[in-house]
N, C-alpha and C positions, 0 to 999 in steps of 0.2 A: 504493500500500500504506500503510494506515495506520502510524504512527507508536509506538511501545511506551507514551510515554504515553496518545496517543489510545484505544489496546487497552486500557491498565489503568482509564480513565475510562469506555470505554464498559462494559469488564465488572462494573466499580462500580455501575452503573447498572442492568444486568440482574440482578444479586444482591439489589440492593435493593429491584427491583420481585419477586424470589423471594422476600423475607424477608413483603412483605407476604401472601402467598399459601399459606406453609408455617408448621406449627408451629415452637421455635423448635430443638428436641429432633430434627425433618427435617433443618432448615436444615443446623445444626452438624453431622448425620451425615452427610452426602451433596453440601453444598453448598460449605460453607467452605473444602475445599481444591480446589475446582477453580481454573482459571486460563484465561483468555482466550490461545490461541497466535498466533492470527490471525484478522482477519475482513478480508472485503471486500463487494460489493456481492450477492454472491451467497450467500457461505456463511461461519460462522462456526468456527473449530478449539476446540474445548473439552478442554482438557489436564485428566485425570484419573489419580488415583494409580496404577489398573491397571484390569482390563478388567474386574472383577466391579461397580466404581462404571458405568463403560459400561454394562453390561448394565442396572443395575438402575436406572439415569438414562433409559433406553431405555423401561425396563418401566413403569417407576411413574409418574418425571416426565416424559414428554417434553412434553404438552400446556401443563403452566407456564412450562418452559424457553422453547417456541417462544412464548406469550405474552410473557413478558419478554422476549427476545431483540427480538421484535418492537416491542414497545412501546420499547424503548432504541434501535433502529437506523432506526423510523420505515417498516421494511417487512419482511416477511417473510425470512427464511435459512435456510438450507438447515444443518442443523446436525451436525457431526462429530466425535467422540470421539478424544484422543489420549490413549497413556497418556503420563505422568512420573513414576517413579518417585520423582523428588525431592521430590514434593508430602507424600508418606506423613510422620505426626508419630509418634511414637511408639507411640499410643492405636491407630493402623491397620497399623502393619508385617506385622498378620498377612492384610491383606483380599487380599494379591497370590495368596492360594494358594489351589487349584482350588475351586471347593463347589458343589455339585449343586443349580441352582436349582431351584422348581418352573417347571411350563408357565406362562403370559400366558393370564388366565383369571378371573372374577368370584370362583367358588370350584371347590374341588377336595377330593373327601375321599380320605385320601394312604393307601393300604394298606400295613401292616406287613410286610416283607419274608418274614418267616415266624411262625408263631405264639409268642409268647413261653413258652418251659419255663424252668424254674425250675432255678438254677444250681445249681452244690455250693457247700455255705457262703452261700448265699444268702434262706435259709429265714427268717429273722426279719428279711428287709427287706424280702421278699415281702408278709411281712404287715402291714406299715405301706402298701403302693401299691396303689389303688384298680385292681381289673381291669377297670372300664370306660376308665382313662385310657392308651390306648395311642393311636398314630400311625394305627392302622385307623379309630379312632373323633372321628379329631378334622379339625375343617376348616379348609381353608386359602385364605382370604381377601387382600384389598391389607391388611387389620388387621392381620394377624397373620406375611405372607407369611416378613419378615425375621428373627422369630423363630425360624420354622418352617427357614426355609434354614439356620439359623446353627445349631439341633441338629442337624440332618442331618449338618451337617458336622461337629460334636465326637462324633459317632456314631461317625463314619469314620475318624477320627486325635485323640481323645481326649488332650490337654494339650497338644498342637500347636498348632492353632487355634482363635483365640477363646479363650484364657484369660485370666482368668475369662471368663466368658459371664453376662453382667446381663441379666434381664429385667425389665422393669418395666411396670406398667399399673393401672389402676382394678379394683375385685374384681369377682368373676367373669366376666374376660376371656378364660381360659386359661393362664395362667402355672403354675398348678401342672399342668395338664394336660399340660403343655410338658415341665415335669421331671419328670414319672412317665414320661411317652413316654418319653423318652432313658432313663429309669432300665430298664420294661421290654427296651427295645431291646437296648440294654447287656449286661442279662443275656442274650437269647436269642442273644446272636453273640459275647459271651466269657464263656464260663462260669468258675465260679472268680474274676472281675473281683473286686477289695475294694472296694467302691463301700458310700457311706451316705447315705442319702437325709433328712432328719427338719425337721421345722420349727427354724423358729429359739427358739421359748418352748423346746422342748424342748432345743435345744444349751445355755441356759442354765439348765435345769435340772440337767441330767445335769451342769453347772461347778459350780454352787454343791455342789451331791449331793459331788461328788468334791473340792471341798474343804474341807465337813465333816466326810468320813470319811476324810481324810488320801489320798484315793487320784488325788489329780493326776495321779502318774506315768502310772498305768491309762488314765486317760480321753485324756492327749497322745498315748499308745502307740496308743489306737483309732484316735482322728482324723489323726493324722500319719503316719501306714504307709499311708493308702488310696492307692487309683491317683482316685477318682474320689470328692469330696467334693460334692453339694446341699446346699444349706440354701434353704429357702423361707422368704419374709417377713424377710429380711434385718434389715427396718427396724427389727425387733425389740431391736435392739444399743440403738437409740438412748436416751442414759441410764443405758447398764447401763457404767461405765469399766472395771471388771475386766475383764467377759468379752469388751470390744471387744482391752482388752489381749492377751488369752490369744487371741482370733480374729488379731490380726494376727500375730503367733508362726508361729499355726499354717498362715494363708494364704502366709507365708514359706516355710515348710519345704517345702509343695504345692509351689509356686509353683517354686520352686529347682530340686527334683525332678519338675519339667513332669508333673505331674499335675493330673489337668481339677477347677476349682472351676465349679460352674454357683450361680447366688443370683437371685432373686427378691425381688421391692421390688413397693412400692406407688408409689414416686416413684424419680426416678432419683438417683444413689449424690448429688450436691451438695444433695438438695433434702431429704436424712433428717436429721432435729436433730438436734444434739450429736455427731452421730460424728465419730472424732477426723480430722484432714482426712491422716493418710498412708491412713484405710483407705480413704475417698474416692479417693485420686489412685491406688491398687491397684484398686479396683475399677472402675476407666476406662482399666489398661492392656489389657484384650481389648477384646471387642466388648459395648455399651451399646444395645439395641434395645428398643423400646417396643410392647406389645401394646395397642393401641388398639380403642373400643368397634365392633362390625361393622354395616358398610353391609348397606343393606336387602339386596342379593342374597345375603349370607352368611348374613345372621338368616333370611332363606328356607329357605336348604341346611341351615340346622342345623335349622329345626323338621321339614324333610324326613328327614333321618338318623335324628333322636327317633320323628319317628312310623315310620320302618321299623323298627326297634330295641323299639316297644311294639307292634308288629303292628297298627295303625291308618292306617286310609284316612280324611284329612283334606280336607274342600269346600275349595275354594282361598282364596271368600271372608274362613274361618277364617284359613287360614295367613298372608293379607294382614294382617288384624286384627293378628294377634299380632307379626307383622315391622314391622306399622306403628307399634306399639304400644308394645312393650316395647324398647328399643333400648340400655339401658344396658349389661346383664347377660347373657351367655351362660348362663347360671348358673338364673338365672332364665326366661330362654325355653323352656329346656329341660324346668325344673321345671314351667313352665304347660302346656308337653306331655304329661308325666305325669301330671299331675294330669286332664288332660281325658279321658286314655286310663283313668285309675283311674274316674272318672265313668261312664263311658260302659260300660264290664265289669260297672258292680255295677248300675246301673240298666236296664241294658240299650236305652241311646237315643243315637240318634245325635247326634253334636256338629256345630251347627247354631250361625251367628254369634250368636243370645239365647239358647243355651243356654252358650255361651261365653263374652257378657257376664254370667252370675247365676252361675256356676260361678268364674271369675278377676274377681268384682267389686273385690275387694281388689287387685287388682294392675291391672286398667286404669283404676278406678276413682283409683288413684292418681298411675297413670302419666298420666292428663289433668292433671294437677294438677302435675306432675311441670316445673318452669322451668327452662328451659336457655339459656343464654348466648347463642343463635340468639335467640331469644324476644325477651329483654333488645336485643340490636343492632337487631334489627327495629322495635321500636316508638320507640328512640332516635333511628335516623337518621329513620326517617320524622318523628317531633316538629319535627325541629331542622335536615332538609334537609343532610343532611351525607352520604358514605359511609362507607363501611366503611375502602375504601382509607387517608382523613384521617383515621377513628379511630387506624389504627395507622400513621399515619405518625409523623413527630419532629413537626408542625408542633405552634407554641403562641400558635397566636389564641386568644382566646377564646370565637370561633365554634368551634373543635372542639376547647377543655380543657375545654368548660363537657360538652359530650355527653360526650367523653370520661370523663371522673368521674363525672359519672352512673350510666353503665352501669357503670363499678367498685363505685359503691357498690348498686347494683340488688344488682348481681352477689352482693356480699356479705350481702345481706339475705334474698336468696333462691333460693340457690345452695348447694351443697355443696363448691362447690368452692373449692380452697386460693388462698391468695395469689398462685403461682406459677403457676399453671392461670390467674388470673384476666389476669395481665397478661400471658401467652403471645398471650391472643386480643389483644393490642393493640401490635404490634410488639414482642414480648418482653421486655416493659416488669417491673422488677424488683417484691419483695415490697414493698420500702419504698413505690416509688408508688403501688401498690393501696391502702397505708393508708392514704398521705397525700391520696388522692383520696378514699376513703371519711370520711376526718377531716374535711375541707376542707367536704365539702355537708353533712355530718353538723351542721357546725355555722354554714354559711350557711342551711340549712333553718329554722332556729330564729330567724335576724334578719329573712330575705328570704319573705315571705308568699307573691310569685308564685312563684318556686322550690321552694316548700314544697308551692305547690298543684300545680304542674306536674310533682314527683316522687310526689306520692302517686295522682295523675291516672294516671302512668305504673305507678306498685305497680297500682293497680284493673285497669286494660287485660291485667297479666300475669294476674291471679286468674281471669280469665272462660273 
């Protein structure tokens, strides 16, 4: 039987062949507390806080875990879930209680328990929520899955679990989708509920409003008496000190009186600027879950759903096109479905793959064009004979800091995406190194002629 040290080195070793493998936002949800119990030659004991991280280490991860497991032990193991409750930090006390997962399944579109009717006293938040955004009409994907599980469950015991409940992700992934579902929901199974739904521009509209015309009192007396407080686009605070001031107040008094806060971000609660760091470390005491862009089998189902939903029969070829296509935006895939079904009603012609590229020229037309960080690693390690693994490993030859900076400053040249996005992809390497690696070639470009030629060689390769 190995030895307790032995156990904590080799499970050092499995986690850090998982960190190269998962984002870093996975890692910390699902990874960081687990603990090696025991292993031997056959099978390894993986100690987890309670049986809903089993389940869903089971669902999502297993394929990495037995990769790492394997690659750290040199052979295959047979691998088995314990729980410990001692492992729970603060941030998860509440993941021990029951929640209704969905099925093991590419996608699933999940039907609303009964049709949502309109509460008493609920008539003017009725009319702030989109009645296409219900749980009938939305799907549920490995993107979105833990999202999806985690309103089910504030469905069902509302300020109990999961308070707050964070969502975060790139725009149109679902995330407001998510909070009108549960708002819908909510009302069709407690009427009467005080629930308020409204963007975040508009929370700090209705603050300033209220104290200009002296009526503070009014507006604490609306938002603090609720059982159930949304705000989407969270991130909205950042900058604003007052009304982060007046939100932490108010997330207190909820909060106290276990009533459900649900929020919405474009980043997750550490990565929004300038907020003050207690409403960070409140908004990390529930559950923090990431709505990520969907693999090709859900961008399928969803342009399936759109076209049942516009009453169009879609060639398959089409629907591959557009799944293959457009892959950022839920938002937009959708939109390219109605747009083809509006085409296709007023001219009366069937939608045909060239009648699909002159129709959505502007959106595939861009989406070719369209670089993403796969793109960037591709042509970097192929250059420079390196992988993936050494990009984001800790190593610092300068066989793999010179690719490595590279592709950060690629990244930033022709990428949308943030600092913290950028050094996720590289063993969750922080804001500062993205600069200082984009700083670093930015201004060896300018001395070193072969580097200069060999980064712009590389710009050309992404353009084609």
């Amino acid at each position: 039987m190995p030895t307790a040290s032995n156990t904590a080195v080799f499970w050092g070793e499995v986690l850090g062949e998982v960190q190269r493998q998962v984002s870093r936002n996975q890692f910390e949800t699902w990874f960081a507390q687990t603990a090696c119990q025991e292993f031997d030659k056959e099978r390894v004991i993986v100690a987890v806080p309670n049986t809903f991280y089993s389940a869903w280490l089971t669902k999502q991860y297993m394929p990495v875990l037995e990769d790492a497991v394997s690659h750290a032990a040199g052979q295959e193991l047979k691998i088995e879930f314990l729980t410990d409750e001692s492992l729970k930090t603060e941030e998860q006390e509440d993941l021990g209680r029951e929640i209704t997962t969905p099925q093991a399944g590419p996608i699933e579109s999940v039907p609303t328990r009964r049709p949502p009717v309109a509460a008493a006293g609920s008539s003017n938040l009725k009319k702030h929520l989109n009645p296409d955004y219900t749980f009938d009409n939305f799907i549920v994907g490995a993107s979105n899955r833990m999202g999806h599980a985690a309103a089910l469950a504030v469905i069902d015991d509302p300020g109990k679990v999961y308070n707050p409940l964070f969502i975060h992700g790139g725009l149109g992934l679902g995330k407001t989708h998510l909070l009108q579902g549960i708002s819908h929901e909510l009302l069709a199974r407690r009427p009467g509920i005080r629930m308020e739904y409204v963007p975040c521009e508009q929370f700090i509209n209705e603050f300033i409003t209220a104290l200009e015309k002296n009526q503070i009192n009014e507006f604490r007396e609306r938002y603090r008496e609720l059982d159930v407080l949304m705000i989407d686009d969270i991130h909205f605070l950042a900058n604003k000190d007052h009304t982060q001031e007046e939100f932490f107040h108010t997330f207190n008094c909820l909060y106290n009186e276990q009533k459900q806060i649900i929020l919405s971000s474009d980043s997750p609660p550490r990565d929004i600027p300038t907020l003050e760091e207690r409403l960070v470390s409140r908004f990390k005491w529930g559950l923090v879950c990431e709505v990520e862009p969907p693999v090709f089998e859900m961008r399928m189902g969803i342009i399936r759903k759109r076209c049942n939903r516009e009453n169009m029969d879609l060639a398959d070829d089409v629907a591959d096109l557009l799944a293959g296509t457009l892959k950022g935006s839920i938002r937009e895939l959708e939109g390219a479905v109605t747009r083809l079904a509006g085409y296709s009603r007023i001219m009366k012609e069937p939608v045909t793959v060239e009648v699909t590229r002159r129709v959505l020229s502007d959106l595939l037309g861009s989406a070719k064009r369209r670089i993403t960080m796969d793109d960037i690693i591709e042509i970097v390690t192929d250059r420079f004979g390196v992988r993936l693994s050494d990009l984001q490993s800790k190593k610092r030859f300068h066989s793999i800091t010179l690719p490595r900076q590279i592709c950060m400053f690629l990244a930033r040249k022709h990428t949308p995406l943030s600092l913290t996005e950028i050094g996720g992809y590289f063993g969750g390497r922080d804001h500062s190194t993205v600069l200082y690696a984009d700083d670093k070639v930015a201004k060896r470009i300018k001395t070193d002629p072969e580097l200069r030629d060999t980064v712009e060689d590389l710009s050309r390769m992404l353009k084609i």
